[in-house]
C-alpha positions as CSV (number, residue, x, y, z in Angstrom):
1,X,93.0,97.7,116.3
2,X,95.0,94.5,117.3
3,X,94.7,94.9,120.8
4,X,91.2,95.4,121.1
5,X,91.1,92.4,118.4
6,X,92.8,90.2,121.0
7,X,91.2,91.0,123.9
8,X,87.9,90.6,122.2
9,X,89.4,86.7,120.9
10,X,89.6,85.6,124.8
11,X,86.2,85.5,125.3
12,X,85.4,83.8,121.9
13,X,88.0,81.3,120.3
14,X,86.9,77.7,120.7
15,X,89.1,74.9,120.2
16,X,87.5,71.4,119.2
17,X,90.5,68.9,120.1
18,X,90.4,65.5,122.0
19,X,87.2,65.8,123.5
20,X,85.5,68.5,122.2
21,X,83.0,67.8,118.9
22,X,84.0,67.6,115.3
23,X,83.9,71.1,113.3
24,X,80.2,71.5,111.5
25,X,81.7,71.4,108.4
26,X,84.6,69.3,106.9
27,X,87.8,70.8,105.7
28,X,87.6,68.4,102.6
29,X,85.3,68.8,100.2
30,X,86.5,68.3,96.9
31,X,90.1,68.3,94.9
32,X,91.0,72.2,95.0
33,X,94.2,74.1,93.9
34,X,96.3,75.0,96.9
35,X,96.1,78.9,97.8
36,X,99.3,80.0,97.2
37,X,100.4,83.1,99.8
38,X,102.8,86.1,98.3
39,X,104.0,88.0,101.5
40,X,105.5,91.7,99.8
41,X,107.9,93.6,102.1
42,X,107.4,97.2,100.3
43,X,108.3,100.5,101.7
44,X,106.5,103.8,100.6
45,X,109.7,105.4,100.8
46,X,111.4,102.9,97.8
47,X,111.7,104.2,94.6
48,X,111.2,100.7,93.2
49,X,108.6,99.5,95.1
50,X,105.6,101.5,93.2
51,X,106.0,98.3,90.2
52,X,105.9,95.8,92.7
53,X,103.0,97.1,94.9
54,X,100.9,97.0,90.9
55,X,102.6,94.0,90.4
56,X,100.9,92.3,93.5
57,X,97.9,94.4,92.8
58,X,97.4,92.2,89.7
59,X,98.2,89.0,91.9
60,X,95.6,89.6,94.1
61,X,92.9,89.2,91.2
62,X,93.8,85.8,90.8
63,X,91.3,83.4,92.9
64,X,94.3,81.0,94.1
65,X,96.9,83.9,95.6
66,X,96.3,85.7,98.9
67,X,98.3,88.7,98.6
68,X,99.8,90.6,101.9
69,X,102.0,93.9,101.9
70,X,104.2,94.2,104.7
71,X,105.6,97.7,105.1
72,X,109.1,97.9,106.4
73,X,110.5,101.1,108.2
74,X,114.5,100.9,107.3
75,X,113.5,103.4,104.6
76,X,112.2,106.1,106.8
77,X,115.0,107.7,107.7
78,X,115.2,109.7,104.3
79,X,112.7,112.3,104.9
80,X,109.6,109.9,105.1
81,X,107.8,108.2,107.6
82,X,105.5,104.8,105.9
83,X,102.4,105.0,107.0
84,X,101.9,101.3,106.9
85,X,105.3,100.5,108.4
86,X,105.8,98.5,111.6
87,X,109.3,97.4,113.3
88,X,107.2,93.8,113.7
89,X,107.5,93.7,109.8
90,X,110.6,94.6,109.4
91,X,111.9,91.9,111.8
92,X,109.3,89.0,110.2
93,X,111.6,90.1,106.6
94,X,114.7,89.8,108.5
95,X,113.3,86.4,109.7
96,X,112.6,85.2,106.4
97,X,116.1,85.7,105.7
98,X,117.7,83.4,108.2
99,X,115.2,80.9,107.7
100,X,115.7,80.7,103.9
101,X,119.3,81.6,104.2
102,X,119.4,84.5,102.3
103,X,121.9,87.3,103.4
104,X,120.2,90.0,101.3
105,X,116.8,92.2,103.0
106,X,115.6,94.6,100.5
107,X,112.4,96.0,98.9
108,X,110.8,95.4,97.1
109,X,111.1,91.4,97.9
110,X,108.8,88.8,97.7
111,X,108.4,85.4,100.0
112,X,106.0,82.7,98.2
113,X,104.3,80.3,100.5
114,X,107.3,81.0,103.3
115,X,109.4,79.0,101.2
116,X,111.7,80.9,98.6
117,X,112.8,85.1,98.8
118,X,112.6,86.1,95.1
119,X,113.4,90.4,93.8
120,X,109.5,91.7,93.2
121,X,110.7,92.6,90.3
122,X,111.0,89.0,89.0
123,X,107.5,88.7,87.7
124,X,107.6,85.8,85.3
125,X,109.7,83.4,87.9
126,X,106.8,84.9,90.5
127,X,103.9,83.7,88.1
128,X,105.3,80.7,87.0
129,X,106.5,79.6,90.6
130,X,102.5,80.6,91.9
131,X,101.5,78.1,89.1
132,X,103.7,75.4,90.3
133,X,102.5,75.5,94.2
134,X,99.1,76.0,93.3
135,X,98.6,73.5,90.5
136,X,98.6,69.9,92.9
137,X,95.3,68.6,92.2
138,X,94.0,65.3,92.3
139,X,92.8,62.9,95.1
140,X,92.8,65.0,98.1
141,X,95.3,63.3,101.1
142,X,93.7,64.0,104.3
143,X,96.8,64.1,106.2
144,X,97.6,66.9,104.5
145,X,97.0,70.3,106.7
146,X,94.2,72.4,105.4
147,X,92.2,75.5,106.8
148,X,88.8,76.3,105.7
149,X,87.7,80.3,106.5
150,X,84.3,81.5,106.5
151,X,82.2,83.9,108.2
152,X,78.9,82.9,109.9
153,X,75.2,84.6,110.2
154,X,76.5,86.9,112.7
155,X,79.5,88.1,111.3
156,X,82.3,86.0,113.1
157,X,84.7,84.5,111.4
158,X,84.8,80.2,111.5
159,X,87.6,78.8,111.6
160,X,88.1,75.0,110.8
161,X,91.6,72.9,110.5
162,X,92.9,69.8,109.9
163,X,95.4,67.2,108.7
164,X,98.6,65.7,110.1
165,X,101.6,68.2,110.5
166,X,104.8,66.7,110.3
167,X,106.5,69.3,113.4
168,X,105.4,72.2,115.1
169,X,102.8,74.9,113.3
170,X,101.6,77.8,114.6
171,X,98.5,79.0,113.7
172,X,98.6,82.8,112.4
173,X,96.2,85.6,111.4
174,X,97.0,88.8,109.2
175,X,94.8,91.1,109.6
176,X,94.1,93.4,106.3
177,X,93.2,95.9,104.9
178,X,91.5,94.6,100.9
179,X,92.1,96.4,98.3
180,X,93.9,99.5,97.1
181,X,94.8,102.5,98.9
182,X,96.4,105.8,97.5
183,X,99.1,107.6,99.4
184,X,100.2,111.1,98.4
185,X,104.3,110.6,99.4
186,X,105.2,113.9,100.8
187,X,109.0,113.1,101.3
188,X,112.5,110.5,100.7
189,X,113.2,109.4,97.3
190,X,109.1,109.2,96.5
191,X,108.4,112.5,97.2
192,X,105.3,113.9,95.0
193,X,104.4,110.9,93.9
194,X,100.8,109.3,94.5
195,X,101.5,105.8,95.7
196,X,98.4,102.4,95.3
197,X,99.4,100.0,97.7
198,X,97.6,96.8,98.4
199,X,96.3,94.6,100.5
200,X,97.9,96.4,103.6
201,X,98.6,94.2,106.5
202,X,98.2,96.1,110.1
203,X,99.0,93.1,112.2
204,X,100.4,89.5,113.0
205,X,98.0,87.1,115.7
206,X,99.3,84.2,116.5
207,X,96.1,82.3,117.6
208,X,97.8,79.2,118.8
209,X,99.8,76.4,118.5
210,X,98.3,73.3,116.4
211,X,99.5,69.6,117.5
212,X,97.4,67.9,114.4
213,X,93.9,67.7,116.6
214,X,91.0,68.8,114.8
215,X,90.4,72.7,115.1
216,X,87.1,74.9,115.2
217,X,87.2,78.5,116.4
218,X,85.1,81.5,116.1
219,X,86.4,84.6,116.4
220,X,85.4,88.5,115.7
221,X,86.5,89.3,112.1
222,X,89.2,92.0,112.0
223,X,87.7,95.3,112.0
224,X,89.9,96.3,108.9
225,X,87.5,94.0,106.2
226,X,90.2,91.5,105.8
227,X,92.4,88.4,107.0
228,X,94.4,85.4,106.3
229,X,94.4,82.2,108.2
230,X,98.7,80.9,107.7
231,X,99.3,77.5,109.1
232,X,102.8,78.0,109.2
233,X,105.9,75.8,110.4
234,X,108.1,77.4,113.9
235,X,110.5,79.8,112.7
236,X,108.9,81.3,110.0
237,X,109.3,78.4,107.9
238,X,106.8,76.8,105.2
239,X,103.0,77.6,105.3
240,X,101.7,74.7,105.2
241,X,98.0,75.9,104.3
242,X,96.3,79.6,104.2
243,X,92.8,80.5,103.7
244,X,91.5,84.3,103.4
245,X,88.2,86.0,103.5
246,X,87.0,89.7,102.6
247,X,83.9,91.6,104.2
């Protein structure tokens, strides 16, 4: 899955900074609302999480929002094993939580953008905060960190970045699975209960570290159909830009 992912990306990731040429195609066209990302930490084995997994479901129509479940395991030990869950998850929720300060993990619980930890059940702040973030239009400022994501006659997945960050930004892919899935919950506090879960994340890339340079890559799409491009401040702090795209 990831692994074979990565070892694939050695042979094929360019990197168009200093000398190399300028990316084919520029990151700014025209005036755009910003893509907003919601980051869900969910856990199959939460009895409130089934609201909040449709709740992002219906996010996820919306052209602006790239929605990503992250399935935590600290709900496992009571009789059932997530089959999404990964310890890497976990710890990226507990991350979000020093980083923003906030001295409460639970699911469900939603990050927007890296920036602010709200309940999943909280849908009207949710909608009205994805609003806010994605409503700055107007003259587009080209210092301003951008990613553009597309994938090319063959398949691969272009990559092309730039603007002026302000500190250090790592440069992150999520590779996903799109759309629903439906899990029959044999066990814990869900037990006999069909479950639709979305947008199912399988794994975290960091691609590299970007000083501001212009960027151009191509790289194998995920085989799972699915992934988002996070330009994302060190230490889990704001993203700074995302783009997505869906095979």
């Amino acid at each position: 899955m990831i692994s074979r992912f990565l070892l694939s990306l050695l042979g094929i990731v360019v990197l168009a900074t200093n000398g190399f040429a300028a990316p084919d195609n520029p990151v700014r066209d025209n005036p755009v609302k910003h893509n907003v990302v919601v980051e869900l930490f969910t856990s199959q084995g939460c009895p409130n999480c089934p609201d909040a997994n449709a709740f992002l479901a219906d996010l996820a129509q919306q052209e602006n929002v790239i929605a990503l479940s992250f399935a935590v395991d600290y709900w496992d030990y009571l009789g059932w094993r997530d089959t999404f869950a990964m310890p890497a998850f976990t710890a990226r929720q507990y991350a979000y939580g020093k980083a923003l300060k906030y001295s409460r993990i639970y699911t469900p619980q939603i990050v927007l953008n890296g920036r602010k930890i709200y309940k999943g059940m909280h849908q009207s702040k949710i909608r009205k905060a994805i609003e806010q973030n994605a409503s700055h239009t107007g003259p587009v400022d080209t210092d301003v960190p951008a990613v553009k994501a597309r994938l090319n006659a063959k398949g691969q997945l272009v990559l092309d970045i730039a603007g002026k960050p302000s500190g250090k930004v790592a440069i992150w892919l999520a590779a996903y699975t799109p759309g629903t899935q439906s899990i029959e919950v044999r066990g814990g506090e869900n037990k006999g209960k069909s479950l639709v879960q979305v947008n199912m994340v399988s794994g975290m890339t960091k691609l590299a570290d970007w000083d501001g340079n212009p960027v151009h890559m191509v790289l194998p799409m995920p085989g799972e159909g699915g992934c988002a491009i996070l330009l994302q401040a060190e230490a889990l702090g704001p993203i700074l830009a995302a783009a997505k795209v869906e095979t």
